[in-house]
NUFI-119028 format. One record per atom (N, C-alpha, C): residue number from 1; y, z, x. Coordinates in steps of 0.2 Angstrom, whole numbers, always signed. Example, Ala and Ser with C-alpha at 12.3 -4.5 7.8 and 13.67 -1.06 7.14 Angstrom:
2
REC    nr       Y       Z       X
REC     1     -28     +39     +66
REC     1     -22     +39     +62
REC     1     -16     +39     +66
REC     2     -11     +35     +64
REC     2      -5     +36     +68
REC     2      +0     +39     +64
//
This chain:
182
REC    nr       Y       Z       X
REC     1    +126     -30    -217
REC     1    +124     -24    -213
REC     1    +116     -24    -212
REC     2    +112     -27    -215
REC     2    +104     -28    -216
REC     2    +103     -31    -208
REC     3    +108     -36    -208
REC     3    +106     -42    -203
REC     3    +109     -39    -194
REC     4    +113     -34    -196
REC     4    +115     -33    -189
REC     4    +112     -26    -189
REC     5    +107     -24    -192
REC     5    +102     -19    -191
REC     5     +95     -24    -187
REC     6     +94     -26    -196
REC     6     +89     -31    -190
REC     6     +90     -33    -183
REC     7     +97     -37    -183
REC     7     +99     -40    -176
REC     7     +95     -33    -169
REC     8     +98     -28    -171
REC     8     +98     -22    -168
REC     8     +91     -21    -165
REC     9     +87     -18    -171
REC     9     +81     -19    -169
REC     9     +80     -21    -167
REC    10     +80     -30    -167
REC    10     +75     -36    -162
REC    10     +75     -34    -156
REC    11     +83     -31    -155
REC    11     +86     -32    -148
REC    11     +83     -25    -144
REC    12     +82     -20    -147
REC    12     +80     -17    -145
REC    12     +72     -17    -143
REC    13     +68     -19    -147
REC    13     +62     -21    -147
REC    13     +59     -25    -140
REC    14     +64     -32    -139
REC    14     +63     -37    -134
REC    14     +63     -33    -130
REC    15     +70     -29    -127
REC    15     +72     -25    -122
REC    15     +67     -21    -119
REC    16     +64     -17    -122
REC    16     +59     -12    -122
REC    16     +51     -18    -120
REC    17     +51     -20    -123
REC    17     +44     -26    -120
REC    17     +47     -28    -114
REC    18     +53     -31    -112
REC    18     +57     -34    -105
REC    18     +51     -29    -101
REC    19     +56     -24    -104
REC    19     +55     -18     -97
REC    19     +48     -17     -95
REC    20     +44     -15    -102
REC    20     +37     -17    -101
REC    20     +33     -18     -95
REC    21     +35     -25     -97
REC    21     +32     -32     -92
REC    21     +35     -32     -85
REC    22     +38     -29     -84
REC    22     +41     -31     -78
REC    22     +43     -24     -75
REC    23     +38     -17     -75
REC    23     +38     -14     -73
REC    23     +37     -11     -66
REC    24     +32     -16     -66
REC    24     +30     -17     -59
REC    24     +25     -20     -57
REC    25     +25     -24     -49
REC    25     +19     -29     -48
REC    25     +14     -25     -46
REC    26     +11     -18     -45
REC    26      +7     -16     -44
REC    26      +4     -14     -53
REC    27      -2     -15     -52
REC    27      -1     -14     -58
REC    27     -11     -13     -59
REC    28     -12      -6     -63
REC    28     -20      -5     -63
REC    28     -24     -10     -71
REC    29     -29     -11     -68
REC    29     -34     -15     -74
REC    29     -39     -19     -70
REC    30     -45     -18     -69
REC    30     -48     -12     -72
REC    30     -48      -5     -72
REC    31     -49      -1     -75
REC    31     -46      +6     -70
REC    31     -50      +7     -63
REC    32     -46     +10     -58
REC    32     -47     +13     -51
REC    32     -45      +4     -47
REC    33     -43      -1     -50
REC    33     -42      -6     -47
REC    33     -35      -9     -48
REC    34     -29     -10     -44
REC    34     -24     -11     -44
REC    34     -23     -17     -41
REC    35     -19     -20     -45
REC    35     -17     -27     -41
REC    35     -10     -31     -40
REC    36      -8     -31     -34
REC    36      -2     -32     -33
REC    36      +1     -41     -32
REC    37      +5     -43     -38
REC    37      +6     -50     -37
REC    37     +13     -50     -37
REC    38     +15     -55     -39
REC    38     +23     -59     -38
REC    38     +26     -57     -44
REC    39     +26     -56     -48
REC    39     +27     -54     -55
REC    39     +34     -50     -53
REC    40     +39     -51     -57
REC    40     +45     -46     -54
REC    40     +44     -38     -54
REC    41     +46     -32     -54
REC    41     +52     -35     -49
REC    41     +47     -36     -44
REC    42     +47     -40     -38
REC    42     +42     -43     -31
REC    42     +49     -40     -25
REC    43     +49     -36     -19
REC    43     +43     -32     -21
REC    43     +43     -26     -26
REC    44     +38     -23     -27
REC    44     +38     -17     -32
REC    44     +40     -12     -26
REC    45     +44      -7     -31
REC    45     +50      -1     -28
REC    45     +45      +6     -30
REC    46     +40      +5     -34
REC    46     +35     +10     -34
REC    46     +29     +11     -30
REC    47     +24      +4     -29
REC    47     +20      +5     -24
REC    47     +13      +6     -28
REC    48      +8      +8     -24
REC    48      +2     +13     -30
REC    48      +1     +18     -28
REC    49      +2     +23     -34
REC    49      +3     +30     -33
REC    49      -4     +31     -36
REC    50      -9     +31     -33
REC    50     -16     +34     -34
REC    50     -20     +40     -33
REC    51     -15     +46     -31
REC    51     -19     +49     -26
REC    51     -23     +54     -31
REC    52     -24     +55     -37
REC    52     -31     +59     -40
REC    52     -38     +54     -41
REC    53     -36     +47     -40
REC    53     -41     +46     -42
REC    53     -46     +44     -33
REC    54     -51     +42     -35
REC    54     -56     +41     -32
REC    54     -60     +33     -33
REC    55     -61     +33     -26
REC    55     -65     +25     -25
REC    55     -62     +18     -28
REC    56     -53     +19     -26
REC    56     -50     +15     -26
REC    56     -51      +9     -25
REC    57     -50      +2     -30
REC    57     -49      -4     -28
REC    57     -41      -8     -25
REC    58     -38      -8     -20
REC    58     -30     -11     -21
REC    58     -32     -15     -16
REC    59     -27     -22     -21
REC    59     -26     -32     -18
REC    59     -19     -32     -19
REC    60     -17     -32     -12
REC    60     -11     -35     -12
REC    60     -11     -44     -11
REC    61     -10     -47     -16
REC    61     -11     -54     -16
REC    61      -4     -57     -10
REC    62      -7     -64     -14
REC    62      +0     -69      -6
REC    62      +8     -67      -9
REC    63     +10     -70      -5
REC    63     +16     -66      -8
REC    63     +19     -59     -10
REC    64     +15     -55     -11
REC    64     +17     -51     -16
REC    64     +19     -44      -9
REC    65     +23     -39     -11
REC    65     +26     -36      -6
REC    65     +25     -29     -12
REC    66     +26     -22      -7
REC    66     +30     -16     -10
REC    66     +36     -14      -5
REC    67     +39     -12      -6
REC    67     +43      -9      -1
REC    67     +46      -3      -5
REC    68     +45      +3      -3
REC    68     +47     +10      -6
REC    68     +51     +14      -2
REC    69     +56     +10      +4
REC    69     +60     +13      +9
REC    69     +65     +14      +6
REC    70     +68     +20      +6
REC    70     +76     +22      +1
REC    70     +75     +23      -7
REC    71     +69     +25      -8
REC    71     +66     +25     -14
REC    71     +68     +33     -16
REC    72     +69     +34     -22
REC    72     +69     +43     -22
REC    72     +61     +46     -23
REC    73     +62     +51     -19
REC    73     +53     +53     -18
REC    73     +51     +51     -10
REC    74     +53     +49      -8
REC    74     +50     +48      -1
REC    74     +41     +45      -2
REC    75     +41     +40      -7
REC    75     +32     +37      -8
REC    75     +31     +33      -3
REC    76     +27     +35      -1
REC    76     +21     +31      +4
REC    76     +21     +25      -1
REC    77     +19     +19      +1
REC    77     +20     +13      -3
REC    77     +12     +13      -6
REC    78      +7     +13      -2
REC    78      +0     +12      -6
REC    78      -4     +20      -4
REC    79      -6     +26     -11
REC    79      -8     +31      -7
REC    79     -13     +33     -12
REC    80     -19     +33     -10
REC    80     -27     +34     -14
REC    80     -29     +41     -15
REC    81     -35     +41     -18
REC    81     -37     +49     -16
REC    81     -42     +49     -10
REC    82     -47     +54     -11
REC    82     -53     +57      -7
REC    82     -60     +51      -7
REC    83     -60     +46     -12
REC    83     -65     +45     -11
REC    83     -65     +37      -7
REC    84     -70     +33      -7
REC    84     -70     +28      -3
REC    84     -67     +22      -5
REC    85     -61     +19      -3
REC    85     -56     +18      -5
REC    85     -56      +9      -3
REC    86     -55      +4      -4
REC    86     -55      -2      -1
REC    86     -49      -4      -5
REC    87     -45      -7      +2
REC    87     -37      -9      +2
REC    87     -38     -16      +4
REC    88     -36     -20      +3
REC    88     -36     -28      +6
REC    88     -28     -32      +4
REC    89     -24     -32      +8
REC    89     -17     -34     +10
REC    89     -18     -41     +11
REC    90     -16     -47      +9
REC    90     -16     -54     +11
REC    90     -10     -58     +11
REC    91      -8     -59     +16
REC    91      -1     -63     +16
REC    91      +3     -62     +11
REC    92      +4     -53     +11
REC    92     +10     -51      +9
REC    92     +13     -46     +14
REC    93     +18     -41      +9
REC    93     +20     -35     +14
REC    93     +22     -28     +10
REC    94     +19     -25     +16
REC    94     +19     -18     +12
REC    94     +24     -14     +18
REC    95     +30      -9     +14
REC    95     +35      -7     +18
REC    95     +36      +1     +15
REC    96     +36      +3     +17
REC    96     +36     +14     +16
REC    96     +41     +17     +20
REC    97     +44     +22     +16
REC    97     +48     +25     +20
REC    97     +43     +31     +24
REC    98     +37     +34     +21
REC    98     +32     +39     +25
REC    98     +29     +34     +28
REC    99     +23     +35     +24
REC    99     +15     +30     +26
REC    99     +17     +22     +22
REC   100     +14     +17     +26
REC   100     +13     +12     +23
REC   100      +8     +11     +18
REC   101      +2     +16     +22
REC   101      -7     +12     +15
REC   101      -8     +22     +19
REC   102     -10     +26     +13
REC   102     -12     +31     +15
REC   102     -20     +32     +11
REC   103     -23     +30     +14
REC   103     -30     +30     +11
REC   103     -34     +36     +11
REC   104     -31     +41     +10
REC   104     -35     +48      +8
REC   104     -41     +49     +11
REC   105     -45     +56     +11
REC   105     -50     +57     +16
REC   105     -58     +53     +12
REC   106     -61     +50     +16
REC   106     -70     +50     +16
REC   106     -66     +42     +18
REC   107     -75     +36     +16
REC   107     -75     +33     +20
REC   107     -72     +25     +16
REC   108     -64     +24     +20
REC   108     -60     +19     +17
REC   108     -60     +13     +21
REC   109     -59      +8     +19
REC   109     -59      +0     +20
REC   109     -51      -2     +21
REC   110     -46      -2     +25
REC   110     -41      -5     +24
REC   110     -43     -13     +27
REC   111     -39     -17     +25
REC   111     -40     -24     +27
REC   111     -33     -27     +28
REC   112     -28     -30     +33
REC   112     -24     -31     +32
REC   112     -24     -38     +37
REC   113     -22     -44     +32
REC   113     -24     -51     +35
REC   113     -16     -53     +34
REC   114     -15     -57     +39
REC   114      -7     -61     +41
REC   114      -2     -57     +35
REC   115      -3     -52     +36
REC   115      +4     -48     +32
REC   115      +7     -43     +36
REC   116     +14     -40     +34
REC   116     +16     -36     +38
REC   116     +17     -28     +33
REC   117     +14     -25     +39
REC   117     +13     -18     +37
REC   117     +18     -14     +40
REC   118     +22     -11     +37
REC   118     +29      -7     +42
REC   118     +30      +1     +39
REC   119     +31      +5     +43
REC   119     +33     +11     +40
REC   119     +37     +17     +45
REC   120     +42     +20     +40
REC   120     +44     +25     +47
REC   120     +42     +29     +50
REC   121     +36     +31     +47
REC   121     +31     +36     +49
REC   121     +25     +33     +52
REC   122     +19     +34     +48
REC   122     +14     +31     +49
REC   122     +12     +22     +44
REC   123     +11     +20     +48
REC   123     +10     +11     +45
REC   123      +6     +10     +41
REC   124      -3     +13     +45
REC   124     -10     +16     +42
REC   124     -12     +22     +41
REC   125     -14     +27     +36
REC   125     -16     +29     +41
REC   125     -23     +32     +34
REC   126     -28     +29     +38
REC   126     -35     +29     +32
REC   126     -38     +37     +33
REC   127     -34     +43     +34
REC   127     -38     +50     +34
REC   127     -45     +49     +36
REC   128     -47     +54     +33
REC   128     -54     +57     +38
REC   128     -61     +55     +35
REC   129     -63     +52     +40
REC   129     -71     +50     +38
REC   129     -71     +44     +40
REC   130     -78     +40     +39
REC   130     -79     +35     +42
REC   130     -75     +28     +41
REC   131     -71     +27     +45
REC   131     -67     +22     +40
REC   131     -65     +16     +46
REC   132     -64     +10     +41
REC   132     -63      +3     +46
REC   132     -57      -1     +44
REC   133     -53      -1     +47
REC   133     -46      -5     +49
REC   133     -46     -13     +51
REC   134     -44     -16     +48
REC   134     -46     -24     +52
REC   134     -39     -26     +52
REC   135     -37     -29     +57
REC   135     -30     -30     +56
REC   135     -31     -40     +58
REC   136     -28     -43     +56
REC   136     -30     -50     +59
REC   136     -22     -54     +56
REC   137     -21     -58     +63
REC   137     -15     -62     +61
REC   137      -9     -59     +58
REC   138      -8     -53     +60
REC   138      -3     -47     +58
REC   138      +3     -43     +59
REC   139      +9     -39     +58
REC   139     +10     -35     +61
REC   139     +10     -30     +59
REC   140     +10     -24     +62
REC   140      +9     -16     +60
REC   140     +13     -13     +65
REC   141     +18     -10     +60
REC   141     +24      -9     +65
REC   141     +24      +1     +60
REC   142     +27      +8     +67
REC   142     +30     +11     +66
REC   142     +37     +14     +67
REC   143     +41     +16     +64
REC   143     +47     +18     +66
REC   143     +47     +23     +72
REC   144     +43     +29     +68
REC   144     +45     +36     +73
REC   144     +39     +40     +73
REC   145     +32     +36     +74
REC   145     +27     +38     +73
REC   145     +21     +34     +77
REC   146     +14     +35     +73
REC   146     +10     +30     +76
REC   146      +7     +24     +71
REC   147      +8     +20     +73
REC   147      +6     +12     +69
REC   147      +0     +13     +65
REC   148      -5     +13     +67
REC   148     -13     +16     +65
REC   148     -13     +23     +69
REC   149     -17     +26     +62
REC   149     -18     +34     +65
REC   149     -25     +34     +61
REC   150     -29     +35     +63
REC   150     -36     +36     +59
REC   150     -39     +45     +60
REC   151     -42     +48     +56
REC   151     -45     +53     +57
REC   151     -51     +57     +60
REC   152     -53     +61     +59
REC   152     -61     +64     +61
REC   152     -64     +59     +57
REC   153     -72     +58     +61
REC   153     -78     +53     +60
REC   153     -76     +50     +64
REC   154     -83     +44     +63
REC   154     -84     +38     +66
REC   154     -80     +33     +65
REC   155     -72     +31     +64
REC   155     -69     +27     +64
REC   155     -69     +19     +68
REC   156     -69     +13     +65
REC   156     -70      +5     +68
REC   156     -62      +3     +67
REC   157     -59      -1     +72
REC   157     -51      -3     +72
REC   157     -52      -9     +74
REC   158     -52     -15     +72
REC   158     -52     -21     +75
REC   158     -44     -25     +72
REC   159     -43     -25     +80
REC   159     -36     -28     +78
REC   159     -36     -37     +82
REC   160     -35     -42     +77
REC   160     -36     -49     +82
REC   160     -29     -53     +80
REC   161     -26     -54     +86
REC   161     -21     -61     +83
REC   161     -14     -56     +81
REC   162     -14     -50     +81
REC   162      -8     -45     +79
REC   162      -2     -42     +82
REC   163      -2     -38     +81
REC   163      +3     -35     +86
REC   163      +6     -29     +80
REC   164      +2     -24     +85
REC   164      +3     -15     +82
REC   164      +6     -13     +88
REC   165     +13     -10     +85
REC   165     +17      -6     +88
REC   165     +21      +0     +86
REC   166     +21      +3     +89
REC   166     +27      +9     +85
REC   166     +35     +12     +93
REC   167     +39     +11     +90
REC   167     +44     +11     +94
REC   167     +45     +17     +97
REC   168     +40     +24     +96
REC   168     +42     +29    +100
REC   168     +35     +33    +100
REC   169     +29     +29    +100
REC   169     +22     +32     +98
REC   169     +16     +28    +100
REC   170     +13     +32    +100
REC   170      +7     +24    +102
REC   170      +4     +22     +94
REC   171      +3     +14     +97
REC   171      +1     +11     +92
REC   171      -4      +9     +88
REC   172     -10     +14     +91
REC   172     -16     +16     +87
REC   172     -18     +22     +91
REC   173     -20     +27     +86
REC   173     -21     +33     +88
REC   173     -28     +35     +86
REC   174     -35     +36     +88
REC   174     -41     +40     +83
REC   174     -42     +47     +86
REC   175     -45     +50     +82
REC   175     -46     +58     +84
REC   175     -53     +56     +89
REC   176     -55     +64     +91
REC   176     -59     +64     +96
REC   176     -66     +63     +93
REC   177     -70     +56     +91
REC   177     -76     +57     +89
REC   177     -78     +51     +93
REC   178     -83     +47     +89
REC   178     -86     +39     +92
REC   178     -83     +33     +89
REC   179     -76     +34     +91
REC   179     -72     +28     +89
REC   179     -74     +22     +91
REC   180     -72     +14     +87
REC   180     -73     +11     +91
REC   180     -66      +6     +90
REC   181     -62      +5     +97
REC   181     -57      +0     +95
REC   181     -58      -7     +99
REC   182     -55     -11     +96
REC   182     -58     -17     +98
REC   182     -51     -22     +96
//
């Protein structure tokens, strides 16, 4: 009887650690700095849900994907708070059933290098304030929306080597200030 308690135990113990470890490849350390790598499950079905915090760090490394489409919750795959937020996406992919990277309002950094960025809604969209979108070697696809949407302020949009599109919307939208697209 000792032993198939024991037995129980262990099993329950490893199980709980499995789960642990492998609850997501987004994952925060240091705090306000998230990092998404290949670690199972790939992609992660959570994404980063940071929108209390401020002056966000998120890397999405090579390989590494979220995809939070048919997810319960309708999560925006990568979503920050207010303050000045730098995103850097590199030869992975990030896929939302809302927003792809929703960078919350003031002045945010997204970077998205040879990865694809998709969503049904909006793909980017970095809110209000001074904020710079780089797009290189990419795709940035919307469903039923617009691809990049950027907000009030002085917004920069460099897109090189890419292809931003949205199937029923334009595929970079800024509000009315001294935007610069390129």
């Amino acid at each position: 009887m000792r032993k198939l308690l024991l037995a129980t135990i262990i099993a329950v113990a490893i199980s709980f650690t499995y789960t642990d470890l492998t609850y997501a490849v987004c994952v925060e350390g240091p705090p306000d700095t998230f990092t998404c790598n290949t670690n199972p499950p790939n992609p992660d079905l959570t994404g980063v849900q940071a929108s209390i915090a401020n002056d966000v760090t998120v890397n999405v490394l090579p390989d590494a994907g979220i995809d939070t489409q048919g997810q319960p919750g309708n999560l925006d795959a990568i979503r920050t708070g207010n303050g000045s937020d730098d995103i850097t996406i590199t030869d992975g992919s990030v896929r939302a059933e809302i927003v792809g990277v929703n960078a919350g309002n003031n002045d945010d950094t997204v970077k998205v290098i040879d990865s694809i960025v998709s969503a049904l809604e909006r793909a980017i969209e970095p809110g209000n304030g001074a904020d710079t979108v780089m797009v290189e070697g990419s795709e940035v696809t919307s469903q039923n929306e617009i691809a990049i949407q950027t907000g009030n302020d002085n917004d920069v949009v460099i897109v090189s080597g890419s292809r931003v599109t949205s199937l029923v919307d334009d595929g970079i939208e800024t509000a009315n200030q001294n935007d610069q697209v390129t």
